[in-house]
C-alpha positions in Angstrom: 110.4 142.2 -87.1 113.0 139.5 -87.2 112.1 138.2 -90.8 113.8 140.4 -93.5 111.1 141.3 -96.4 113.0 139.9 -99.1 112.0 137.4 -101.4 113.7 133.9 -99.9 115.1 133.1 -103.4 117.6 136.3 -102.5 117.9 135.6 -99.4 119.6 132.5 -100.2 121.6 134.2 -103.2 122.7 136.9 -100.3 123.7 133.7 -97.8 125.2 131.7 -100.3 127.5 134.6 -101.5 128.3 135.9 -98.3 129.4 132.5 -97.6 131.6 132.5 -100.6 132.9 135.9 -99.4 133.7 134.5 -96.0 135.4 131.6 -97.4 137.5 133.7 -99.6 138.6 136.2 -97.4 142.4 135.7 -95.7 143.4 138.1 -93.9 141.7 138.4 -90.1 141.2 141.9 -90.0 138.8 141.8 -92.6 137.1 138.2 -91.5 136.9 140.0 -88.3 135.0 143.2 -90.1 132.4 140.6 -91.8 131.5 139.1 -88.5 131.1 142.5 -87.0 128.5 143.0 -89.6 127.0 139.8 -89.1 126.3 140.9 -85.4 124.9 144.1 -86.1 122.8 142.5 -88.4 121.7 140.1 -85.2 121.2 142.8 -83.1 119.0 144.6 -86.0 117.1 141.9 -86.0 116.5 140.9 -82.1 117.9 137.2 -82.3 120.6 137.8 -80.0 119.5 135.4 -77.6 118.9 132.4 -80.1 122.4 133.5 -81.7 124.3 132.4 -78.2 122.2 129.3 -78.1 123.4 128.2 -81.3 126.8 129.1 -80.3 126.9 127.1 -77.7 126.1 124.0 -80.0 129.3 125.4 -82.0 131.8 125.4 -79.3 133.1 122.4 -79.0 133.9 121.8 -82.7 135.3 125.4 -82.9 137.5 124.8 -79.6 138.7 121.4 -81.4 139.3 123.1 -84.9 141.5 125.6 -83.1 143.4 123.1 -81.2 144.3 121.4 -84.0 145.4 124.1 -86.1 147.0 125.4 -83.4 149.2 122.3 -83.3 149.4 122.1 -87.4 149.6 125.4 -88.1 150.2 128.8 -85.7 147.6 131.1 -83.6 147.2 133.0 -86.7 146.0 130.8 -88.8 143.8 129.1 -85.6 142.1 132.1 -84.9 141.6 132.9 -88.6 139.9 129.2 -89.2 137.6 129.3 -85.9 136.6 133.2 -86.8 135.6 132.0 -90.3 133.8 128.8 -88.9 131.7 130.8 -86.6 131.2 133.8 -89.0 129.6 131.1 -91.5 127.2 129.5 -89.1 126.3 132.5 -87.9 125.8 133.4 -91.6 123.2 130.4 -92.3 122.1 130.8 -88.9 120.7 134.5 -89.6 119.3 133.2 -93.2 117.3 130.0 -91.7 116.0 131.8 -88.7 114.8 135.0 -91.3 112.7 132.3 -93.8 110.1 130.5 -93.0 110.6 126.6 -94.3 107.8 126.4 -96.7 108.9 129.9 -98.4 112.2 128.4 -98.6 110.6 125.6 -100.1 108.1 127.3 -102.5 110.6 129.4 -103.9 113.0 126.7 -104.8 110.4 125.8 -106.4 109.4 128.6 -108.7 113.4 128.3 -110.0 112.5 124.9 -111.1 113.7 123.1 -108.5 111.3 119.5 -108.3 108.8 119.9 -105.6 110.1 116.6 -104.1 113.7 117.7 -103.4 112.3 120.6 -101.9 109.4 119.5 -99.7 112.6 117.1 -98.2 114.3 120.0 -97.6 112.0 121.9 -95.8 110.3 118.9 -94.0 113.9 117.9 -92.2 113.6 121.7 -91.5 111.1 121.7 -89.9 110.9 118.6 -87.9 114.5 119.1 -86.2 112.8 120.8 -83.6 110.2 118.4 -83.3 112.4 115.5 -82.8 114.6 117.2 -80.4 111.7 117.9 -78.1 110.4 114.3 -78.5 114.3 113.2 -77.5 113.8 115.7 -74.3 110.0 114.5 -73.5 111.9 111.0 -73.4 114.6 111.7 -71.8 112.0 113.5 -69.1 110.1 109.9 -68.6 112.4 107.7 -68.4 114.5 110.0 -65.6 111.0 109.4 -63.9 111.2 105.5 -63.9 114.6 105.7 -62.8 116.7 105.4 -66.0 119.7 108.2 -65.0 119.6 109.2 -69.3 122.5 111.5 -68.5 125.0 112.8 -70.8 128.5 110.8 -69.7 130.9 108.1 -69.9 128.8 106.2 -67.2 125.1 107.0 -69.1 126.4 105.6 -72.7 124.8 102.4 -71.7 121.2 103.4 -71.0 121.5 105.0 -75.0 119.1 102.2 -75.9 116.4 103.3 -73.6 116.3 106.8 -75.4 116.9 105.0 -78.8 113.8 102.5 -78.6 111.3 105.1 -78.1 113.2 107.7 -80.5 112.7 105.3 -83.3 109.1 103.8 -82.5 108.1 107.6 -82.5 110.1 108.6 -85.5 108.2 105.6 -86.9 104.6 106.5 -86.3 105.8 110.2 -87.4 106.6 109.4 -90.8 103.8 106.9 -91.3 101.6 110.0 -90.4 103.5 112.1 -92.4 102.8 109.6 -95.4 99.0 109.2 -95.0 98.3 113.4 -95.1 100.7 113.7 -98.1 99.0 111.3 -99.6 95.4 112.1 -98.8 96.6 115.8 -100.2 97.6 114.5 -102.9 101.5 114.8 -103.0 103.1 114.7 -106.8 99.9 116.1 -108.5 100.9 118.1 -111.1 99.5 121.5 -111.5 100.5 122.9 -107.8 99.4 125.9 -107.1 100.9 128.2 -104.1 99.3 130.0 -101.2 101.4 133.2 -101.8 102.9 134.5 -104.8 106.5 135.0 -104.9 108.4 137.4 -106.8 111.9 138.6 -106.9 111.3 142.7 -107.2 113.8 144.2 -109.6 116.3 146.0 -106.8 116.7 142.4 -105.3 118.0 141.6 -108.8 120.4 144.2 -108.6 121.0 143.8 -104.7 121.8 139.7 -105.8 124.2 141.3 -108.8 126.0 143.5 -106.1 126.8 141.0 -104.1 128.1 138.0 -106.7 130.2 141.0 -108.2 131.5 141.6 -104.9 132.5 138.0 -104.5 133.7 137.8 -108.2 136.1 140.6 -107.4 137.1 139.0 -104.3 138.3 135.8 -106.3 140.0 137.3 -108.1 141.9 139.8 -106.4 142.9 136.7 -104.2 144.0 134.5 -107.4 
């Protein structure tokens, strides 16, 4: 239910244009109108919960960007900057949580994107939350054998207890990761996909909507 059936070439068209949108827009009543849609389109989805979560990461460096333009600027302009900031991570928040990395990946692909670039892509994708639970199953042990791993002033100097292991594992990941690409053959020409994927013709015109929208934006605003 929380994937949207679009092809995920227009799904990043649609993300990358809203984004432009967002970034154009000036006026806070009508940033505060696209993050209203953004929400509903959270809701419609059902990924409320992981929405705060990644909020929560986004905090602090909203809090500090409207301090600062608080000071530089006025609240206007503060509230205008940190409404924008959270309306475009929510924005790619929504797109990477609605595509699956290898679609992603596969259909950069297809535009002729090389298949390097885009397996890189898709493989740090995929692996952030695999290194961040490896950082907590660490973090776990060595609490255990008495290391206090906590985050403060006073813990900064058992970093290199989380960093040792972090790296030896990162390590053995990516020399893993380098014997199955190589034993499936990584770089052969000729690749061939598990899916097929195909841009249907409303999503062409659903894609042409919204760059005209953006293109109308621009200029109206220049």
């Amino acid at each position: 239910m929380w994937r949207l059936n679009l092809d995920p070439r227009t799904k990043l068209i649609l993300a990358l244009t809203y984004a432009g949108l967002l970034v154009l827009t000036q006026a806070l009543p009508a940033l505060l109108v696209e993050s209203a849609f953004l929400t509903v389109l959270i809701a419609f989805l059902g990924l409320g919960r992981a929405w705060l979560r990644a909020l929560r990461l986004v905090l602090p460096m909203t809090t500090i960007v409207f301090a600062i333009s608080t000071f530089t600027f006025d609240l206007t302009v503060a509230l205008t900057t940190s409404v924008r900031l959270v309306a475009l991570v929510t924005t790619f928040f929504v797109f990477f949580q609605s595509t699956l990395p290898e679609d992603l990946g596969n259909g950069l692909v297809k535009m002729g994107v090389p298949y390097a670039f885009a397996f890189i892509l898709t493989g740090a994708m995929q692996f952030v939350p695999v290194m961040t639970r490896k950082i907590q199953d660490i973090v776990d042990a060595q609490r255990a054998r008495g290391i206090p791993l906590e985050w403060s002033l006073t813990g900064w100097r058992y970093i290199p207890a989380l960093l040792g292991p972090l790296l030896i594992q990162s390590l053995r990941l990516s020399d893993e990761l380098a014997e199955a690409m190589e034993s499936r053959g990584f770089g052969r020409p000729g690749r061939t996909f598990l899916g097929e994927y195909q841009v249907k013709i409303w999503e062409y015109g659903l894609m042409a909507g919204a760059i005209a929208v953006v293109v109308a934006v621009w200029w109206l605003v220049g």
